[in-house]
Backbone bond lengths (Angstrom), bond angles and torsions (degrees), N, CA, C in turn:
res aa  C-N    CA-C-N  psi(-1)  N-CA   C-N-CA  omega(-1)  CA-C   N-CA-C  phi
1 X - - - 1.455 - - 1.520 108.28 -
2 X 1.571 100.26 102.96 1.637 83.83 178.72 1.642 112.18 -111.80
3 X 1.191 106.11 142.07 1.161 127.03 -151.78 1.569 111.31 -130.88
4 X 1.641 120.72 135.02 1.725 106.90 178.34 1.600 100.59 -82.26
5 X 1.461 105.20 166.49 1.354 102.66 174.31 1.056 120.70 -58.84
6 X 1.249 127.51 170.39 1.834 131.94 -174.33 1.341 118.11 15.46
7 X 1.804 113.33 27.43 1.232 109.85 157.54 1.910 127.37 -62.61
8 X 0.871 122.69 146.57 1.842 131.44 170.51 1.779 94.76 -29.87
9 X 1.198 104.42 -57.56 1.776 105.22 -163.09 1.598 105.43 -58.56
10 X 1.413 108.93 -48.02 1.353 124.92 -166.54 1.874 101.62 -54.36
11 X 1.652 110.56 -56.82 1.251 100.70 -158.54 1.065 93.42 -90.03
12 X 1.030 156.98 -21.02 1.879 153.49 156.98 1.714 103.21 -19.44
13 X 1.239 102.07 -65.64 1.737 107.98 -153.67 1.725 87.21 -80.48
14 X 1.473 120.41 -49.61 1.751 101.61 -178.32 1.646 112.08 -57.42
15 X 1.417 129.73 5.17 1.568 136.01 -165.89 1.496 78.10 -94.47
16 X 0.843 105.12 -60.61 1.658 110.67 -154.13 1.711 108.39 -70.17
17 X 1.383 113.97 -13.11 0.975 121.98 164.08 1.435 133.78 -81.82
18 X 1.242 104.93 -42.80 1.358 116.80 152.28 1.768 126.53 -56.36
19 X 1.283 100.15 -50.62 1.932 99.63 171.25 1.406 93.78 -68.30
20 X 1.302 161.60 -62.07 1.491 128.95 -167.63 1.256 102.93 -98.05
21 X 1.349 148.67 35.04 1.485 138.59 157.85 1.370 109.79 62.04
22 X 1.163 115.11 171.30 1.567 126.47 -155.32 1.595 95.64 -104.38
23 X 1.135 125.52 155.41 1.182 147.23 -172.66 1.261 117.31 -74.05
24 X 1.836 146.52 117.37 1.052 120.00 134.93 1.232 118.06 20.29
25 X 1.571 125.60 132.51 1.438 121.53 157.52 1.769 99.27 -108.60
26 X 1.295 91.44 141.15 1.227 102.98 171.84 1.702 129.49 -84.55
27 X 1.228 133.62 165.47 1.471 135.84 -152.14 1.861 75.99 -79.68
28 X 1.346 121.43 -67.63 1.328 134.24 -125.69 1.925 92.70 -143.79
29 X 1.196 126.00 121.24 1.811 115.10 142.09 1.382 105.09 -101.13
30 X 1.051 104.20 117.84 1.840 129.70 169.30 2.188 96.17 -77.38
31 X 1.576 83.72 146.70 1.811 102.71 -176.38 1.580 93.22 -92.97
32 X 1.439 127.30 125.29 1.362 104.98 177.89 1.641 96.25 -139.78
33 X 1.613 97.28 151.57 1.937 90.02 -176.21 1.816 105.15 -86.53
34 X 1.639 96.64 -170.55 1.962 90.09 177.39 0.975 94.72 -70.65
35 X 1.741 161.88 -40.29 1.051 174.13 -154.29 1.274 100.66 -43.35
36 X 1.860 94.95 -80.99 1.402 97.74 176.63 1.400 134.72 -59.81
37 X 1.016 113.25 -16.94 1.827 127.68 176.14 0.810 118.74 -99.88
38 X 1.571 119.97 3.57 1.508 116.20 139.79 1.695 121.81 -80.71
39 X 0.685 103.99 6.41 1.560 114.82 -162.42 2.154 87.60 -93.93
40 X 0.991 102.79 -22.30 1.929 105.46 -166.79 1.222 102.97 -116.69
41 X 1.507 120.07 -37.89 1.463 111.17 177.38 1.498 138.95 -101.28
42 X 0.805 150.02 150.72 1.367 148.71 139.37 1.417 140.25 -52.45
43 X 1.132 99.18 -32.04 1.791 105.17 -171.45 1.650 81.60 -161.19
44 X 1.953 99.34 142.07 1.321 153.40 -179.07 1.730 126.34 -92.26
45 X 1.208 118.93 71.24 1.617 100.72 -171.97 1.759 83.55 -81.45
46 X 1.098 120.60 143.82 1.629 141.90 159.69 1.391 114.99 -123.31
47 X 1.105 99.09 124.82 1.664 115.47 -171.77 1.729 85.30 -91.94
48 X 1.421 105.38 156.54 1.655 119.29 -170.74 1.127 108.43 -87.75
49 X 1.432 115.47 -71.43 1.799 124.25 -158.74 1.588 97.47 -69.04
50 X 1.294 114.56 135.49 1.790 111.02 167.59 1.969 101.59 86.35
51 X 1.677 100.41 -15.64 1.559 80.24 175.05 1.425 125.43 -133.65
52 X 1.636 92.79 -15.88 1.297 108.92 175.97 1.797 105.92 -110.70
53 X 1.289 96.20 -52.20 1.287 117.13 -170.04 1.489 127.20 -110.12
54 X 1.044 155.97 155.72 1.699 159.87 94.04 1.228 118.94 -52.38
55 X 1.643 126.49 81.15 1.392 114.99 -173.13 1.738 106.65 55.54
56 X 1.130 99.69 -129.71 1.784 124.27 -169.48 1.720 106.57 -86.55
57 X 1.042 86.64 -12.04 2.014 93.32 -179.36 1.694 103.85 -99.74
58 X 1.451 102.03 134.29 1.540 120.89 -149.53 1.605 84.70 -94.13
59 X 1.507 150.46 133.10 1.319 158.41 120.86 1.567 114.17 -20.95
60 X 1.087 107.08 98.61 1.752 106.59 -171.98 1.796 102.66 -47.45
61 X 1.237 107.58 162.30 1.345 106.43 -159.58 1.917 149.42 59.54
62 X 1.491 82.19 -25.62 1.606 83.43 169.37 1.167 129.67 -48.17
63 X 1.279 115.35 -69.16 1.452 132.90 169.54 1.379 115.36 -23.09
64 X 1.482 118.60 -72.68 1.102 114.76 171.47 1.825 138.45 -51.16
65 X 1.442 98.65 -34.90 1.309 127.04 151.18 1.201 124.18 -11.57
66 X 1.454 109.64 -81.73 1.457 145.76 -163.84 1.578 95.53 -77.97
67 X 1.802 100.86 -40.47 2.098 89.25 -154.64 2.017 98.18 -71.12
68 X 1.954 102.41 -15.95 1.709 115.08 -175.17 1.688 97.13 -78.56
69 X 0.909 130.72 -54.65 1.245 117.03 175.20 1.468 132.93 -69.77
70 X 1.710 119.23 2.48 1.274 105.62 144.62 1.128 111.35 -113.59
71 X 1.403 136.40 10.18 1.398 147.39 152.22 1.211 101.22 -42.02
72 X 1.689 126.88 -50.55 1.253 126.66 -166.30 1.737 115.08 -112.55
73 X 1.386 97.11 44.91 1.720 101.01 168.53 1.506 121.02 79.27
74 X 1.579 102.62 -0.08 1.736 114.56 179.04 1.830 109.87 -73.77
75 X 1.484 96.74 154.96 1.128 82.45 169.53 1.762 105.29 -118.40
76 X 1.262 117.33 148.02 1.068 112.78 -179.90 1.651 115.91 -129.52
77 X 1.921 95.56 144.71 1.764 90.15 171.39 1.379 100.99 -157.62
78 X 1.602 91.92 147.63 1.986 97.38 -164.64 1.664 81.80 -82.42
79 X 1.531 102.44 164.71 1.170 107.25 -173.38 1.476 87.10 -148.51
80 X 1.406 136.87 119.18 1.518 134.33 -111.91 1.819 100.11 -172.76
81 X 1.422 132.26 116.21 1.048 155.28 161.53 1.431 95.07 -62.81
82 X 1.370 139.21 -42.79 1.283 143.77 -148.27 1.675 103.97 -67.85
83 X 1.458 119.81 77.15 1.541 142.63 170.88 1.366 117.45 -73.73
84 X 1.284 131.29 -1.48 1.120 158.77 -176.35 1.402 86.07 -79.62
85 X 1.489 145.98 -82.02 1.272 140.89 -104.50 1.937 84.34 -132.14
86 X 1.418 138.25 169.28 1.342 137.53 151.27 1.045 108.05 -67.19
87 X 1.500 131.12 176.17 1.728 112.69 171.90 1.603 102.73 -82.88
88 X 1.207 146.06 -15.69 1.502 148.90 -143.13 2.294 78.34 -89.39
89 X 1.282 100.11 -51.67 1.795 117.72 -162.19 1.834 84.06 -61.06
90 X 1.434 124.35 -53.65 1.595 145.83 -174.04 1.964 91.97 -33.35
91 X 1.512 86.86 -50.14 1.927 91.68 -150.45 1.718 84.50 -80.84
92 X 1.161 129.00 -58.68 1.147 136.21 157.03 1.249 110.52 12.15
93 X 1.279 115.50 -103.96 1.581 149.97 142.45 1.673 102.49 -0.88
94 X 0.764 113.99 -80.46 2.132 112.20 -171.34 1.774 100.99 -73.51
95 X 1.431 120.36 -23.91 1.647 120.74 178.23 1.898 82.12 -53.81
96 X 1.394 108.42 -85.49 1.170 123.08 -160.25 1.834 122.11 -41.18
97 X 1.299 116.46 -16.93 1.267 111.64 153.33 1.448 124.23 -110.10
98 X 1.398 111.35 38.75 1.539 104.16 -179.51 1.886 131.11 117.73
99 X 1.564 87.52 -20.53 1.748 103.48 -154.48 1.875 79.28 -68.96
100 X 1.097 142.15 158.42 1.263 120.39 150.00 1.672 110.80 -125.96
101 X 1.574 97.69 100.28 1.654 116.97 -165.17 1.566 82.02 -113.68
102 X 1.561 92.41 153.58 1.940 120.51 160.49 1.868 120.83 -101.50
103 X 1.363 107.55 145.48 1.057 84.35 175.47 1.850 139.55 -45.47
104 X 1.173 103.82 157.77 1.289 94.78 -160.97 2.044 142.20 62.30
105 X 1.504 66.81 12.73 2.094 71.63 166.90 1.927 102.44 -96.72
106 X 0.789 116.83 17.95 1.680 114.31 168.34 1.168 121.73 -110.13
107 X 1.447 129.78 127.96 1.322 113.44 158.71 1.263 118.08 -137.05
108 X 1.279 107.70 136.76 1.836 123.99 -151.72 1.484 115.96 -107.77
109 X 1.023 121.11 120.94 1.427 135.46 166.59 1.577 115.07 -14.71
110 X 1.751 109.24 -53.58 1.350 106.88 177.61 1.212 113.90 -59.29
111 X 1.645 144.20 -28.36 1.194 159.86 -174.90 1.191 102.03 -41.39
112 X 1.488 114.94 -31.44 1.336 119.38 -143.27 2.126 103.50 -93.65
113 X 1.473 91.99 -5.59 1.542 102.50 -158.31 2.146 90.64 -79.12
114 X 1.298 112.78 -14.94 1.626 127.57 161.32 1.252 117.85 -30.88
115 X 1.445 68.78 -83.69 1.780 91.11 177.33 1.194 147.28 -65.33
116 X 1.666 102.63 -23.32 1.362 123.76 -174.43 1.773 104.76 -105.79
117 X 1.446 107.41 17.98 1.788 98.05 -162.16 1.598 112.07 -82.26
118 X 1.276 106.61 -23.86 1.764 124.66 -154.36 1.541 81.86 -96.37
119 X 1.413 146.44 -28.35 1.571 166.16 -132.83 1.474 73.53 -92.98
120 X 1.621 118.64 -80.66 1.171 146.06 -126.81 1.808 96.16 -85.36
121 X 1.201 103.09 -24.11 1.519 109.38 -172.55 1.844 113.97 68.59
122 X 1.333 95.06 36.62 1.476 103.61 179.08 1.723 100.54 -71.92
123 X 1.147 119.31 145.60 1.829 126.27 176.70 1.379 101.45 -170.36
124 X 1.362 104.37 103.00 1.466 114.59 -169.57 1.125 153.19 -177.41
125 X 1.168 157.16 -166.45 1.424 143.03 102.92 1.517 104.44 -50.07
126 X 1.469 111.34 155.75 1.713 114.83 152.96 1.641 117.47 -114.18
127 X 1.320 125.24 168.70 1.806 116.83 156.91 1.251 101.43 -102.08
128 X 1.526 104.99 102.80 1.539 106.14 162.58 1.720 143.81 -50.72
129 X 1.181 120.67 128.73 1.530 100.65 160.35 1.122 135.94 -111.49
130 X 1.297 135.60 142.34 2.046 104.98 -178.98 1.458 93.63 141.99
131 X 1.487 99.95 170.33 1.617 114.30 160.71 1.249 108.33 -71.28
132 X 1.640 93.70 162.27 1.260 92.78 -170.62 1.560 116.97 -92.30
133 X 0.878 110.66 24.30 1.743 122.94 -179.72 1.647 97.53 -82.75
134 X 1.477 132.31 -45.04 1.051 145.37 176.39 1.306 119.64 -61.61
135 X 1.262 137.02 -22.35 1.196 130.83 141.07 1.117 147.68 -9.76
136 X 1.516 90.00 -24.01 1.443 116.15 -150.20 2.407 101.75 -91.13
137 X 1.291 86.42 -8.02 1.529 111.58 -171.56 1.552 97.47 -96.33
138 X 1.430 125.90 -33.84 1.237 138.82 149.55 1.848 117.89 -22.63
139 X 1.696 82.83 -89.18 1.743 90.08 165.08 1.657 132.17 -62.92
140 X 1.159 99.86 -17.68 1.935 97.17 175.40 1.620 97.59 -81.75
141 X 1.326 110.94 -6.44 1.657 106.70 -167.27 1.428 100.00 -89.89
142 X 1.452 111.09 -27.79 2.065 133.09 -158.99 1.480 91.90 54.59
143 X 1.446 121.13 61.94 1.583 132.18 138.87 1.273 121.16 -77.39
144 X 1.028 129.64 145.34 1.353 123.12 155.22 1.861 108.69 -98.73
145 X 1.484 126.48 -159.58 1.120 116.30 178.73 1.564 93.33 -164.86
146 X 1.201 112.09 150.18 1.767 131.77 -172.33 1.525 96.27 -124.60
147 X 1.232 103.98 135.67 1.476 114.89 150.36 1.575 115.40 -110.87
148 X 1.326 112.92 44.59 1.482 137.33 -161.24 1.938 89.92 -120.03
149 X 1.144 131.93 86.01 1.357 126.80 -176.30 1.881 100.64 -51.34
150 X 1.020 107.17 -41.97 1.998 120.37 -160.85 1.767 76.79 -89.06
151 X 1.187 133.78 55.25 1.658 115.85 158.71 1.474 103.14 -144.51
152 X 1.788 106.52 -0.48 1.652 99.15 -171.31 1.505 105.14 -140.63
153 X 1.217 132.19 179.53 1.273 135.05 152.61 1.686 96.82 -131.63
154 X 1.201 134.48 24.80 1.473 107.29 167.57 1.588 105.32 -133.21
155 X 1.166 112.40 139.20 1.603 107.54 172.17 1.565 114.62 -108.40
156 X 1.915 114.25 127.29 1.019 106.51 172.75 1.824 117.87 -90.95
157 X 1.341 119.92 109.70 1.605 131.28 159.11 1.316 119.38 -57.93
158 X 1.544 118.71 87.71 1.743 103.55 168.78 1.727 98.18 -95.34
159 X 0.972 140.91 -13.73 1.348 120.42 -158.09 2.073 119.76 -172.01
160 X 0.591 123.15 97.83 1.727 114.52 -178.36 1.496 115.31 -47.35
161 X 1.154 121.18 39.78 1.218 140.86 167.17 1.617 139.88 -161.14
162 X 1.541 97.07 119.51 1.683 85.34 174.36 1.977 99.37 138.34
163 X 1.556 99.81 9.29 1.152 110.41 174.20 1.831 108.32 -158.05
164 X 1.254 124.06 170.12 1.429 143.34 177.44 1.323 105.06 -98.75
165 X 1.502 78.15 158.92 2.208 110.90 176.64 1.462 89.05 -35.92
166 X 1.556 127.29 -77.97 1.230 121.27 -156.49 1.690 111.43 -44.20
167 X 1.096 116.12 -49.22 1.480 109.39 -175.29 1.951 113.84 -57.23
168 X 1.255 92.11 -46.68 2.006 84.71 159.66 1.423 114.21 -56.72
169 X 1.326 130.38 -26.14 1.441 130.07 -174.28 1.745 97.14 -59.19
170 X 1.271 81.15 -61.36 2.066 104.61 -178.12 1.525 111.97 -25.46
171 X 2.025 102.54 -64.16 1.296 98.64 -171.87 0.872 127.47 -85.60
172 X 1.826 118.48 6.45 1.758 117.54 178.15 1.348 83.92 -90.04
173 X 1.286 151.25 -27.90 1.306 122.08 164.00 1.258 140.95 -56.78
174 X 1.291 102.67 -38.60 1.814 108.97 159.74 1.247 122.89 -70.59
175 X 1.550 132.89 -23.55 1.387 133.23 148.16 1.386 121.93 -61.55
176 X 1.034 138.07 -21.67 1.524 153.21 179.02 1.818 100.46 -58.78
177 X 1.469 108.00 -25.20 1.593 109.93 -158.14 1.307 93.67 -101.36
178 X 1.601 112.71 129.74 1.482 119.04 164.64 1.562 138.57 -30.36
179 X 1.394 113.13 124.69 1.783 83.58 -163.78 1.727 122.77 97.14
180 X 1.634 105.13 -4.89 1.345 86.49 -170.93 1.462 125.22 -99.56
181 X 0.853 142.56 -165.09 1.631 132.85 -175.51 1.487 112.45 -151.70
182 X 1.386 110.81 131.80 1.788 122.29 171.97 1.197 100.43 -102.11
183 X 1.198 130.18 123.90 1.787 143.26 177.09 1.697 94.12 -116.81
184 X 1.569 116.17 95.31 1.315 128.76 163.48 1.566 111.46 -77.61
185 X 1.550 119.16 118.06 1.259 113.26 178.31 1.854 113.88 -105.43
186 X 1.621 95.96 22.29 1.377 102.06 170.02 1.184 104.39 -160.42
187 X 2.119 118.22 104.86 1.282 125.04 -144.94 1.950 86.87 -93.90
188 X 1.402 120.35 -2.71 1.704 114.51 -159.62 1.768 104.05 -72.18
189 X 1.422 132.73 135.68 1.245 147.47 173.03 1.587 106.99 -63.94
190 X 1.271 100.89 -55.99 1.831 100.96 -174.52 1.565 103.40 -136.29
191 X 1.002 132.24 162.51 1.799 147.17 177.54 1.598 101.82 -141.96
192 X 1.692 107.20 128.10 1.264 109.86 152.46 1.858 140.50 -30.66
193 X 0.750 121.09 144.32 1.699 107.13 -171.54 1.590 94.62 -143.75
194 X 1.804 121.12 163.01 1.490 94.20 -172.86 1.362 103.11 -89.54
195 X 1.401 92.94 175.48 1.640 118.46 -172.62 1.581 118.00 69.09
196 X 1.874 103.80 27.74 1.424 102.72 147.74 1.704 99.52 100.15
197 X 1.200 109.41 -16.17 1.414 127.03 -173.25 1.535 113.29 -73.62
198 X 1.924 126.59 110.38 0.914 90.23 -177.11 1.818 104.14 -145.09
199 X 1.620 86.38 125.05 1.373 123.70 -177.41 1.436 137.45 -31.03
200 X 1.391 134.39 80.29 1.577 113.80 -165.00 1.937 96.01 -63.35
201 X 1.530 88.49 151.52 1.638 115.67 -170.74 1.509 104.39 -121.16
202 X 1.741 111.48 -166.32 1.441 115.33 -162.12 1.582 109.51 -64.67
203 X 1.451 125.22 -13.37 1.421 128.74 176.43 1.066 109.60 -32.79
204 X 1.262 88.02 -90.79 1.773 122.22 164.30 2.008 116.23 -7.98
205 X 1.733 97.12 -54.35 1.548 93.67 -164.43 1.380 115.31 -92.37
206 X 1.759 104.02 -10.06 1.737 106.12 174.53 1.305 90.25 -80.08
207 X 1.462 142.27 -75.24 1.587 128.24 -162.59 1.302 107.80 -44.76
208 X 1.544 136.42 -21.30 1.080 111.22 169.84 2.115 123.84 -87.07
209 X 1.300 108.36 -4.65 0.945 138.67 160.08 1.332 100.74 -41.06
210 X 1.100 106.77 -93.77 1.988 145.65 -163.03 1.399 104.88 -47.97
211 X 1.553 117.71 -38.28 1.267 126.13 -161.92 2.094 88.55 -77.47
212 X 1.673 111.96 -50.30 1.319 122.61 -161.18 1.722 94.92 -61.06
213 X 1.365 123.71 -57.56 1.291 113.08 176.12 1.366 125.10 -116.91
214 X 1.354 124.49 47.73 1.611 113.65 163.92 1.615 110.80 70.41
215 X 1.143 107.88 -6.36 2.012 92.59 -158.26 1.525 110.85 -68.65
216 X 0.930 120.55 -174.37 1.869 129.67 -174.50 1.588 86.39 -92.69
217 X 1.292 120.57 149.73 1.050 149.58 159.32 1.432 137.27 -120.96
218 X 1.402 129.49 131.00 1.262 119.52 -166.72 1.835 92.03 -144.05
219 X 1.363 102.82 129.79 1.096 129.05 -170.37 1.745 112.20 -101.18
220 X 1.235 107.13 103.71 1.953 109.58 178.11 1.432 98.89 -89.02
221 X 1.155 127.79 137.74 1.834 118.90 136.42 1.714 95.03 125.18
222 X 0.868 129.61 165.75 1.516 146.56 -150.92 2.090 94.21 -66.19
223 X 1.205 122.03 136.78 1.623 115.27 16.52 1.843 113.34 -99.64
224 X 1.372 108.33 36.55 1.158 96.73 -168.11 1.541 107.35 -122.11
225 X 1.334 115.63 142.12 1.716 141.74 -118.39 1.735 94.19 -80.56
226 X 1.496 118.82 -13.25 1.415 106.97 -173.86 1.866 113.51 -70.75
227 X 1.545 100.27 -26.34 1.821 97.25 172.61 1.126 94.02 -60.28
228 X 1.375 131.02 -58.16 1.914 122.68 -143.06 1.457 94.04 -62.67
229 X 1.283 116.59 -39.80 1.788 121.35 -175.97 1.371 110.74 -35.64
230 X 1.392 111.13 -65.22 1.574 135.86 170.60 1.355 104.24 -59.52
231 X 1.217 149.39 -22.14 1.382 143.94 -154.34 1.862 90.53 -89.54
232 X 1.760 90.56 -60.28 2.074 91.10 -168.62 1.408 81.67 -61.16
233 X 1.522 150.26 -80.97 1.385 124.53 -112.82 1.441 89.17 -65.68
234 X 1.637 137.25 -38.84 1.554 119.58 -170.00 1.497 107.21 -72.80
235 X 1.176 134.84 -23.55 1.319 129.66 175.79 1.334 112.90 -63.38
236 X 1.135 103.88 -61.34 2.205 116.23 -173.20 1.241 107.94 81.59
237 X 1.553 120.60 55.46 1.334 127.04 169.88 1.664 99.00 -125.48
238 X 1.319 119.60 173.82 1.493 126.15 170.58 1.611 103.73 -107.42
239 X 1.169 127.58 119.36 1.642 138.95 172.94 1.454 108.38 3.88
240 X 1.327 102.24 -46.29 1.784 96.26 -146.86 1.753 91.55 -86.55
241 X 1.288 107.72 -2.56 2.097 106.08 176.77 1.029 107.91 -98.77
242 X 1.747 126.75 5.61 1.273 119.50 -176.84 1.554 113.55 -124.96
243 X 1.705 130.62 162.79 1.185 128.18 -152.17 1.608 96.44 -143.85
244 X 1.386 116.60 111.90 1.580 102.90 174.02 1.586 116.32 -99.57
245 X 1.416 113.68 128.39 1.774 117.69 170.78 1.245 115.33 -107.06
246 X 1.024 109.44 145.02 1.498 132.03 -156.30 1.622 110.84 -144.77
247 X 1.074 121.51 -175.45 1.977 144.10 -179.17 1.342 104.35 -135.97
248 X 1.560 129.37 -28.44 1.317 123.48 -159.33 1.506 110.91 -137.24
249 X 1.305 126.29 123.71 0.857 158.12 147.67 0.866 129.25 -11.68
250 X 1.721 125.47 -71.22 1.454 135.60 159.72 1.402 123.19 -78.54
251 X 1.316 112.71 27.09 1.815 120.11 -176.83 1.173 105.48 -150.77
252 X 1.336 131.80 -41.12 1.412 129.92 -134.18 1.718 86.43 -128.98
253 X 0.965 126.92 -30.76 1.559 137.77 -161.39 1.573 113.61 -107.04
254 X 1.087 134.16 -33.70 1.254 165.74 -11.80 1.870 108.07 136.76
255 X 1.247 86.32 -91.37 1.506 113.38 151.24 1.440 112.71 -50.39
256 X 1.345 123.38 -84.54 1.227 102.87 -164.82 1.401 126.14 -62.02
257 X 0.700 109.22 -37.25 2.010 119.46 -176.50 1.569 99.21 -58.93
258 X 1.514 131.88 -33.39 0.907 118.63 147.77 1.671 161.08 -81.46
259 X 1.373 85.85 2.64 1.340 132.92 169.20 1.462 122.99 -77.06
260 X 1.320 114.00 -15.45 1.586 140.81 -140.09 1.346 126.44 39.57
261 X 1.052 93.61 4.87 1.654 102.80 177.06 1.987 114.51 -58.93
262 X 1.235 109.18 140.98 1.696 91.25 176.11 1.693 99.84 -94.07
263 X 1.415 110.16 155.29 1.546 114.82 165.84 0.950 116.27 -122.04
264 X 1.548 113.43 -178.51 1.443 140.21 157.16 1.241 134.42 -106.74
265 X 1.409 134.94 105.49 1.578 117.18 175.23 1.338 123.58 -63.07
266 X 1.017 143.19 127.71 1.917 131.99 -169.04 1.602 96.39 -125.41
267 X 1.111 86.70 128.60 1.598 103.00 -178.46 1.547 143.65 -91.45
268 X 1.759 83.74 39.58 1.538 99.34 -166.86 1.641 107.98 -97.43
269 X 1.293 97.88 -21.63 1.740 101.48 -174.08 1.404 110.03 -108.99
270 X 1.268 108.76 -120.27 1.630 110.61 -170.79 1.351 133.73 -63.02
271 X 1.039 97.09 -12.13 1.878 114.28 173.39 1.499 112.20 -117.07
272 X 1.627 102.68 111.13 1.274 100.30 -170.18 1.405 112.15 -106.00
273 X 1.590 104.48 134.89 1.705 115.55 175.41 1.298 125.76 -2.75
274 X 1.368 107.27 -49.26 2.116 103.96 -171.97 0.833 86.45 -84.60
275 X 1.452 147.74 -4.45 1.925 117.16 -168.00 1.545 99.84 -141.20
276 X 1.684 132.16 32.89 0.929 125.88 160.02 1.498 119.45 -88.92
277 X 1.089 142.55 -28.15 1.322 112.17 160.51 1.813 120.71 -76.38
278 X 1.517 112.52 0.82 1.327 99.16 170.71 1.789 122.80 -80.54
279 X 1.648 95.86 -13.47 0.974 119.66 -137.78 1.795 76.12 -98.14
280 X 0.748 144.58 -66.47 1.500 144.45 173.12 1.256 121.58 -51.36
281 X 1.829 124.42 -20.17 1.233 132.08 153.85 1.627 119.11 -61.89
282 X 1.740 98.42 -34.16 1.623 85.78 -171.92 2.091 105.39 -91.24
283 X 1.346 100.54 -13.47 1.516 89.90 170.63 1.312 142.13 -128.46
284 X 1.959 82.17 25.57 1.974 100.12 170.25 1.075 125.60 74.71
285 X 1.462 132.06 -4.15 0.891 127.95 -161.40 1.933 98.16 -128.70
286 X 1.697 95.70 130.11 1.843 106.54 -163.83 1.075 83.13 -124.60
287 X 1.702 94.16 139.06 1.741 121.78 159.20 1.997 78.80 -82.42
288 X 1.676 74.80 -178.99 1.502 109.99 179.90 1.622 101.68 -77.89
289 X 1.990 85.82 -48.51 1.665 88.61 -173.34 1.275 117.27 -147.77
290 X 1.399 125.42 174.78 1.421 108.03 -169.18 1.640 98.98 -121.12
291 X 1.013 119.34 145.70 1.748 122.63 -178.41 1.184 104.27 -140.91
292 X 1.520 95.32 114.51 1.697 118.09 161.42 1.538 129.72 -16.74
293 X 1.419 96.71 -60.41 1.531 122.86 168.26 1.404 110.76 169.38
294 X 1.509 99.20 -146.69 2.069 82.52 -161.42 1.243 98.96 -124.25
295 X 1.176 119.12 49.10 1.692 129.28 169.44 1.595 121.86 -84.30
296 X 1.551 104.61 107.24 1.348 123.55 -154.82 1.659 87.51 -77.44
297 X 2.039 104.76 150.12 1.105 141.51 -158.52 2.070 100.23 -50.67
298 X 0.971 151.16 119.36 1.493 144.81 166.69 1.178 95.85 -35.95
299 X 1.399 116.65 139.01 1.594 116.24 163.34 1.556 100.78 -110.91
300 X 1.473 83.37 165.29 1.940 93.86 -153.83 1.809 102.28 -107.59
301 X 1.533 122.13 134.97 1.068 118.41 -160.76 1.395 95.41 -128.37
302 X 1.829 91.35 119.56 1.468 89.90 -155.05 1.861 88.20 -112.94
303 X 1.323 109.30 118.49 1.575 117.67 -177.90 2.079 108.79 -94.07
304 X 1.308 106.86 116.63 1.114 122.64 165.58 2.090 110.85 -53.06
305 X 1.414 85.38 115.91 1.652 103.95 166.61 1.261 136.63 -86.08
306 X 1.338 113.94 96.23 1.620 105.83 -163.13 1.456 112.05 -69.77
């Protein structure tokens, strides 16, 4: 993850590193293909951006990847920051370039705004942000939402897109008020985009939020352990049969190891090949293993000789 100094991205992911502490270091990370990690696991959490996907641009190999590992009895489920989209729009979205998922192989960070609402002491209207596909985290929550700034003190964040400056004007006003609360349902700083390009996201615009008015903040979605919670009960495996892959380090890596989950770093997105083991030296934090990408085993075509 390369990052300028005291950039937004940079101190985001060392925050998050610091509130769950650094990882076990491990003796050894071994390079292992899906091949081989099918051979140990059972079930697949796959994180999207950086492993499956770039936005709308398909990760060579995925596809095939994913369609070999339930070819061969795996079970698989993206396990996805992507708060932007519902998960139904999520599966949607990766069907349409290739991924070949069923309903319900996604599970999304916003999901998490359900479960965590009564937690949060949300009772209300909210001021929404986001596309409007995300809404949809709204109603599984039975929120309603105001664009009435004087009707709420909590703002829901699914996504840094899908509204204007003025609407940030809006919610530093409703954060300004004592008591108020930002519920980010997508904790990631930056996401891959295609052609290598990669994008700061809603991370980025709630800490700059939080910093402008003081408000309480509550963070849904990786690296923190309430997705993985939701991840096994939709999977129906026990931890130690399941394997999480990821691009990132301080979210994806992060999370699971503290999760007990074992991972994989995959080196298609934000952590790039020449600088992944430096890249885990300088921020402590070890997958189990490191994977190339998710390019399923060649099969061998064996032609009869008359």
């Amino acid at each position: 993850m390369l990052f300028a100094p005291g950039s937004p991205e940079l101190q985001i992911y060392r925050e998050y590193a610091r509130r769950l502490g650094h990882t076990v270091p491990l003796p050894e990370v071994f390079v292992r293909t899906l091949e081989a990690l099918s051979e140990t696991y059972d079930g697949f959490f796959l994180d999207s951006y950086g492993v499956l996907n770039r936005a709308e641009e398909l990760i060579p190999g995925a596809a095939e990847g994913v369609k070999w590992l339930k070819d061969h009895g795996k079970k698989v489920m993206v396990v996805t920051n992507n708060a932007a989209l519902a998960e139904e729009d999520n599966v949607e979205l990766l069907r349409s370039i290739g991924i070949p998922l069923d309903p319900g192989e996604v599970v999304c960070s916003g999901s998490l705004l359900a479960r965590e609402r009564k937690n949060l002491g949300i009772d209300g209207p909210v001021f929404f942000m986001g596309l409007p596909s995300a809404r949809k985290y709204l109603q599984d929550a039975d929120l309603e939402s105001t664009d009435n700034p004087a009707e709420t003190r909590v703002v829901v964040m699914a996504s840094s897109r899908g509204y204007r400056m003025r609407r940030i004007a809006e919610a530093q006003r409703i954060l300004h008020q004592p008591g108020s609360l930002l519920v980010v349902l997508n904790p990631d700083a930056i996401a891959p985009r295609p052609g290598g390009v990669m994008a700061r996201v809603s991370g980025v615009t709630a800490r700059s939020l939080a910093r402008e008015t003081g408000c309480q903040v509550a963070l849904l979605g990786k690296p923190f352990g309430e997705i993985y919670d939701l991840a096994l009960e939709r999977i129906g495996l026990p931890r130690e049969r399941v394997v999480a892959l990821g691009d990132t380090l301080a979210t994806d890596i992060l999370g699971a190891r503290n999760a007990g989950i074992d991972c994989g770093l995959v080196l298609t997105g934000v952590t790039p090949p020449q600088r992944a083991e430096q890249e885990i030296q300088s921020w402590k934090i070890w997958p189990q293993w490191l994977v190339p990408n998710l390019q399923p085993p060649r099969e061998t075509v064996v032609r009869e000789v008359d």
